[in-house]
C-alpha positions as CSV (number, residue, x, y, z in Angstrom):
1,X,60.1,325.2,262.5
2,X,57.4,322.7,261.4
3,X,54.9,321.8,263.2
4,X,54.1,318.1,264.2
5,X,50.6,316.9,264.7
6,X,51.1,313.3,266.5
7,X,47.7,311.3,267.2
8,X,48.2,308.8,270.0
9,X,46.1,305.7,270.3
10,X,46.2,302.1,272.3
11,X,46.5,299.7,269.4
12,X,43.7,297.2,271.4
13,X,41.3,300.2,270.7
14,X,42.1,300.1,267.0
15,X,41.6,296.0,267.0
16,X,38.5,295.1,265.1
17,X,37.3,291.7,265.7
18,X,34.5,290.6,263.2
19,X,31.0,289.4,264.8
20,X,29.9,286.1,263.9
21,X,26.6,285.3,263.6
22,X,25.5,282.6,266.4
23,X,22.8,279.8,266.5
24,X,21.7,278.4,269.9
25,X,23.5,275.6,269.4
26,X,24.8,274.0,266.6
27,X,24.5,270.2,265.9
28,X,26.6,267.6,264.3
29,X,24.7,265.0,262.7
30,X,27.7,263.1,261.3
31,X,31.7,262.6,260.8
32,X,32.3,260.2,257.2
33,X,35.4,258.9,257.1
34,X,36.1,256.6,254.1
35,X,35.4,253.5,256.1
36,X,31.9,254.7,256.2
37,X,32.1,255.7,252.7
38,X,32.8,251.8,252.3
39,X,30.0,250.2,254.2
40,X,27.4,252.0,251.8
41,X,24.5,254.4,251.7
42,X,23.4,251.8,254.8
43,X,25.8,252.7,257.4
44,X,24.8,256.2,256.7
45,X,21.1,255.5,257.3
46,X,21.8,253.7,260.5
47,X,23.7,256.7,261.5
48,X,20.8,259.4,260.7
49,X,18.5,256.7,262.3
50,X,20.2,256.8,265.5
51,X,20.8,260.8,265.4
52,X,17.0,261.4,264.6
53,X,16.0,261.4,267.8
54,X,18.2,263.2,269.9
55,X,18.3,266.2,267.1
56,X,14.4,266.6,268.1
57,X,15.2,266.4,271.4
58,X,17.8,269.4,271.5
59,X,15.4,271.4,269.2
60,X,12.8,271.0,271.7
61,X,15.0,271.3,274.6
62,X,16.2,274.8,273.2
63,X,12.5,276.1,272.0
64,X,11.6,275.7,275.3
65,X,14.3,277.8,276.8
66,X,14.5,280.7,274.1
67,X,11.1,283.4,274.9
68,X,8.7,282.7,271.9
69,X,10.3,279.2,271.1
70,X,12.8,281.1,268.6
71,X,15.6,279.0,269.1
72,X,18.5,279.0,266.3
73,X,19.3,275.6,265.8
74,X,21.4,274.6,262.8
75,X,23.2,271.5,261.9
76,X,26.7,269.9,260.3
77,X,27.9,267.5,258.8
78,X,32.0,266.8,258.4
79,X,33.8,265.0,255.2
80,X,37.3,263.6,256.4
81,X,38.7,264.4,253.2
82,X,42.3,264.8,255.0
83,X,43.7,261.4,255.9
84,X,42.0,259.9,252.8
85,X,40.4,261.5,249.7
86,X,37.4,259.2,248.7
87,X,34.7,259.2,246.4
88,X,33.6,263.2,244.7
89,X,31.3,265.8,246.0
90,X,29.2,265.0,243.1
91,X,28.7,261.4,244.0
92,X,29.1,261.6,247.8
93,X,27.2,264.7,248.8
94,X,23.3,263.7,247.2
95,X,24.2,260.4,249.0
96,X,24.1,261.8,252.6
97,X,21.7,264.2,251.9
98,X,19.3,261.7,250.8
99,X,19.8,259.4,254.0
100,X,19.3,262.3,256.0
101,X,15.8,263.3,254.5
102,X,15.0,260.1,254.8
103,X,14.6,260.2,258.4
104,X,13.4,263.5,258.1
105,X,16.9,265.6,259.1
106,X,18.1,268.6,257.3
107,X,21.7,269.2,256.7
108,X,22.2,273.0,257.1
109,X,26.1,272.9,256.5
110,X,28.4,270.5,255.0
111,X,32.1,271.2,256.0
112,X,35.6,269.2,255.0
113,X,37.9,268.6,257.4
114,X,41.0,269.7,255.3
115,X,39.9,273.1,256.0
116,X,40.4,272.5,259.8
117,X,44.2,272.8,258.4
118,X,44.3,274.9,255.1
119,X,41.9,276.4,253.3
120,X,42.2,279.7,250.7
121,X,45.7,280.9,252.1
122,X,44.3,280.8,255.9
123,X,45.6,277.6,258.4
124,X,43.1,277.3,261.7
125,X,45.4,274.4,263.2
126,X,48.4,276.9,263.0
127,X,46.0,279.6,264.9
128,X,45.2,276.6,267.5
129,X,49.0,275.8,268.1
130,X,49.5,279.4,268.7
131,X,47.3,279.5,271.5
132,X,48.4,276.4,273.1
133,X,49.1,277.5,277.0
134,X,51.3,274.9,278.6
135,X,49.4,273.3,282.3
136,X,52.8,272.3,284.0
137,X,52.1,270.5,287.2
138,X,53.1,271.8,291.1
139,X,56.6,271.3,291.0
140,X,57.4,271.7,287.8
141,X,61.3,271.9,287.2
142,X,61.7,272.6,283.2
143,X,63.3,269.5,282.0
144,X,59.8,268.9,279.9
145,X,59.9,270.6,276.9
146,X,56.7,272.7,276.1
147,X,53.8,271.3,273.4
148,X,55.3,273.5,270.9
149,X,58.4,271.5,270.5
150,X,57.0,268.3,271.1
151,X,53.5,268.2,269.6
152,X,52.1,266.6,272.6
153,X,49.9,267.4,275.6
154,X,48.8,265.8,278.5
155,X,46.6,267.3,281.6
156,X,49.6,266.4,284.1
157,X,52.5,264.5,285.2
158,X,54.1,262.2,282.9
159,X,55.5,258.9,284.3
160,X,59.4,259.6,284.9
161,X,61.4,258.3,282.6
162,X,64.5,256.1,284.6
163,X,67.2,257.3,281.9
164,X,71.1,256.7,282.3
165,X,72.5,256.5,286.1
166,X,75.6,257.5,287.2
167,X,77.9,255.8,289.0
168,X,77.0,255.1,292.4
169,X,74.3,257.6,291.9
170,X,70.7,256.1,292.7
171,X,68.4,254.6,289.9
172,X,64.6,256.2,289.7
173,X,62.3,254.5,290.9
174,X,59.0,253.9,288.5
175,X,56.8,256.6,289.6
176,X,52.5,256.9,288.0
177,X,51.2,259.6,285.9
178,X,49.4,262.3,287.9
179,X,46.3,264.2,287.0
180,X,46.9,267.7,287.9
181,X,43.2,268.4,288.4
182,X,41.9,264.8,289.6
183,X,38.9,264.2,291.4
184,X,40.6,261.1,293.9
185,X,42.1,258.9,290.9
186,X,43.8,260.5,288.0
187,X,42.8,260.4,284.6
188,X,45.7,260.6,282.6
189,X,45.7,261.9,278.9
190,X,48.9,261.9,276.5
191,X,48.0,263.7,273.0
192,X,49.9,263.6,270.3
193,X,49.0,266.7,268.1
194,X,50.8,266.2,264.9
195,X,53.8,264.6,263.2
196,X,56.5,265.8,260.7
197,X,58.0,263.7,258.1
198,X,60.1,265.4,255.4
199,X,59.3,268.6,256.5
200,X,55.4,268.0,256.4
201,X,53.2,268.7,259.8
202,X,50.3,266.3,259.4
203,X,47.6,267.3,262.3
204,X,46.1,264.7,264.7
205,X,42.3,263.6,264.2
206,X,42.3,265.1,267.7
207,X,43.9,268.3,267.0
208,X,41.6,268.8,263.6
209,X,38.6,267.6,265.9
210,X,39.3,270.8,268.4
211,X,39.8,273.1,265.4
212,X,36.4,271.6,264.5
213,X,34.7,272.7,268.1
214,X,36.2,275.9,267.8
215,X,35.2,277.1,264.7
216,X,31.3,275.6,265.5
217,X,31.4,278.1,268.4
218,X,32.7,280.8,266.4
219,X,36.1,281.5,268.8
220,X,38.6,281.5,265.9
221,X,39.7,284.9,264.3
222,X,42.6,285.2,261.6
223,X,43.8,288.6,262.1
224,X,40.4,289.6,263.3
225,X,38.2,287.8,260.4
226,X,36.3,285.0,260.8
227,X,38.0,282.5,259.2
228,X,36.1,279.7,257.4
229,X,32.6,281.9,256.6
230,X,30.3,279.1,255.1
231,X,30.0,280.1,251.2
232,X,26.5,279.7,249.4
233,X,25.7,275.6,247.5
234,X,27.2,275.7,243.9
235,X,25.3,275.1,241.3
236,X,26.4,271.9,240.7
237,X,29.2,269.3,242.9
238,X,32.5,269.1,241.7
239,X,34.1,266.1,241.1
240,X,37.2,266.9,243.4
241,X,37.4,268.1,247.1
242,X,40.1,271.3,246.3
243,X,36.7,272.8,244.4
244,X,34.3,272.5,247.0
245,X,34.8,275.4,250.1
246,X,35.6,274.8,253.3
247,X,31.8,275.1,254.3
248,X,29.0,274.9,252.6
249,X,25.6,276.6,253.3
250,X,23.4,274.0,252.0
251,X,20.0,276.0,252.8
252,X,19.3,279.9,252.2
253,X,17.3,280.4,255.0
254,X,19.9,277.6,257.7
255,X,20.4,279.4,261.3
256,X,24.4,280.6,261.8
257,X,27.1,277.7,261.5
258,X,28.4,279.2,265.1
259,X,26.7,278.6,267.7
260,X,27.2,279.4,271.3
261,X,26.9,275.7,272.3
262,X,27.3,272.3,270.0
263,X,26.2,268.9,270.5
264,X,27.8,266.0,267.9
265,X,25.8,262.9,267.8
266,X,28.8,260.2,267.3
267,X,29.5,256.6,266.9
268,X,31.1,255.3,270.2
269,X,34.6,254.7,269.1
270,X,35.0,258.7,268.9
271,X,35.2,258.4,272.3
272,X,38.6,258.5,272.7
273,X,39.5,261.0,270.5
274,X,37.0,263.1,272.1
275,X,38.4,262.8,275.5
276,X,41.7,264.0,274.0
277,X,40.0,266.9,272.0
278,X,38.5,268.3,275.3
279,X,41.7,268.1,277.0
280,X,43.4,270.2,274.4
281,X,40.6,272.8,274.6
282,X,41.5,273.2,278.2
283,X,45.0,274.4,277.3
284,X,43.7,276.7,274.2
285,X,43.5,280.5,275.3
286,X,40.6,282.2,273.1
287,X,41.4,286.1,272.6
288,X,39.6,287.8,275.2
289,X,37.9,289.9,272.7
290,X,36.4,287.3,270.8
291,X,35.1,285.3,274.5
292,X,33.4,289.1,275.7
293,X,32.0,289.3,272.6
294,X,30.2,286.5,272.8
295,X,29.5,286.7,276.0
296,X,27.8,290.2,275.7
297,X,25.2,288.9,272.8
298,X,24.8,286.0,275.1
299,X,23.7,287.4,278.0
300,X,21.5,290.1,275.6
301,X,19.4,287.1,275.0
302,X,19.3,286.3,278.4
303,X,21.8,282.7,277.4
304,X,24.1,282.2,280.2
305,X,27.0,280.4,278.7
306,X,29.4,278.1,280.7
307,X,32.8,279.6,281.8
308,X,34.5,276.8,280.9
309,X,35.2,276.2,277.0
310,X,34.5,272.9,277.0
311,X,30.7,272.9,279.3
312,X,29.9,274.6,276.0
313,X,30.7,271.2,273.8
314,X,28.1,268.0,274.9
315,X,28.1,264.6,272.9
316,X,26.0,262.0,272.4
317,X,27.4,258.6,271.9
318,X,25.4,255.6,270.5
């Protein structure tokens, strides 16, 4: 007879989940998107003007708060280089980085929001969607299809639709959208998530935006990997967008990308689209493993994070 030697073993203990490294809190300076591009170096010189001061104040804010004033603060800036390509990395990138020193800000990474879809073989919307945990309202019967199927969300109950009526049946009455976790009055929020025409998913500016928070707070794995590390500054911008990575480390010595808070610093009319981005992180489940980890370096430092994802994520809009 032969003898058999079996070893046994959970297969969560043989998980390995890369650390990231983690600032304090990570700050986004800016969001181009071609119309920007348009307007001229101006616009963004208007946009680091207004950004200057509130980037001081969240340094300070968190040098007070860290012992010994060693607080790891880095900054970002995002390239919408997936609704519209525009302009190079070799024309664009010295352009923003000069309107930034120029009101004394320093750009740590420099990230393209492509990436937020596809980037070297790895998709962080795809590893979004597949986190996506339906909130059906009390009383839910079934006839709504889940977010999967549809590509939208919303935080409750949508406004009936009156449909076909049978004969001598009763016709359904008009009925509001409810909240499911109001506070009196409901907010309502309907997100679309993507589209598909010919066979091609094309992500929401919302959806890409909540990939975008995520991967600042260093919650995404892909297959236990960090998915997006920032890669060093080439020698020289490229003159298309496919050459440039999906971030990049503009400054040897920059704090992490992650952090285990983020502020942006946005125009008003993200408004919107930030309103729907925090109402899809409320319906994204972050492995477990990835949330203790951070939690455990966290509290280390003696940082008490916020339970909730999104009392992580705090804006300023001007």
């Amino acid at each position: 007879m032969t003898s058999v030697n079996a070893a046994f073993g959970e297969v969560a203990a043989e998980r390995r989940i890369a650390s990231a490294p983690l600032s304090h809190v990570s700050i986004e300076l800016g969001h181009l998107y071609m119309e920007d591009f348009e307007a001229g170096p101006d616009r963004l010189r208007e946009q680091f003007r207004r950004v200057a001061p509130w980037a001081a104040a969240v340094r300070s804010g968190w040098q007070e708060r860290v012992p010994g004033g060693r607080a790891r603060v880095s900054t970002c800036f995002l390239v919408d280089d997936y609704f519209s390509r525009f302009s190079t990395p070799a024309e664009l990138v010295p352009m923003v980085l000069e309107a930034a020193a120029e009101h004394d800000l320093t750009i740590d990474y420099l990230a393209r929001e492509s990436a937020c879809a596809e980037w070297g073989g790895v998709e962080p919307a795809r590893l979004v969607e597949e986190r996506l945990v339906d909130d059906p309202p009390p009383d839910t019967n079934g006839s709504r299809p889940p977010v999967k199927e549809t590509g939208w969300l919303c935080n409750g109950t949508r406004s009936p639709h009156p449909g076909a009526v049978q004969a001598m049946g009763r016709a359904q009455r008009w009925a509001p959208p409810v909240q499911n976790a109001k506070r009196g009055h409901s907010i309502f929020v309907d997100v679309e998530l993507w589209d598909e025409s010919g066979g091609r998913r094309t992500w929401s500016c919302p959806f890409l935006a909540a990939v975008w928070q995520l991967l600042r707070l260093g919650l995404l794995r892909s297959e236990g990997q960090v998915p997006l590390p920032p890669a060093p500054r080439p020698a020289g911008w490229p003159t298309g967008w496919d050459a440039l990575p999906a971030v990049v480390q503009l400054r040897d010595q920059a704090p992490p990308f992650s952090a285990y808070t983020t502020l942006s610093v946005l125009s008003p009319r993200f408004l919107p689209v930030e309103l729907a981005v925090r109402t899809i992180l409320s319906q994204v489940a972050v492995d477990a493993d990835v949330l203790r980890q951070v939690g455990t370096r966290s509290e280390g430092e003696g940082i008490r994070l916020e339970e909730e994802l999104v009392d992580r994520i705090s804006y300023v809009f001007g």
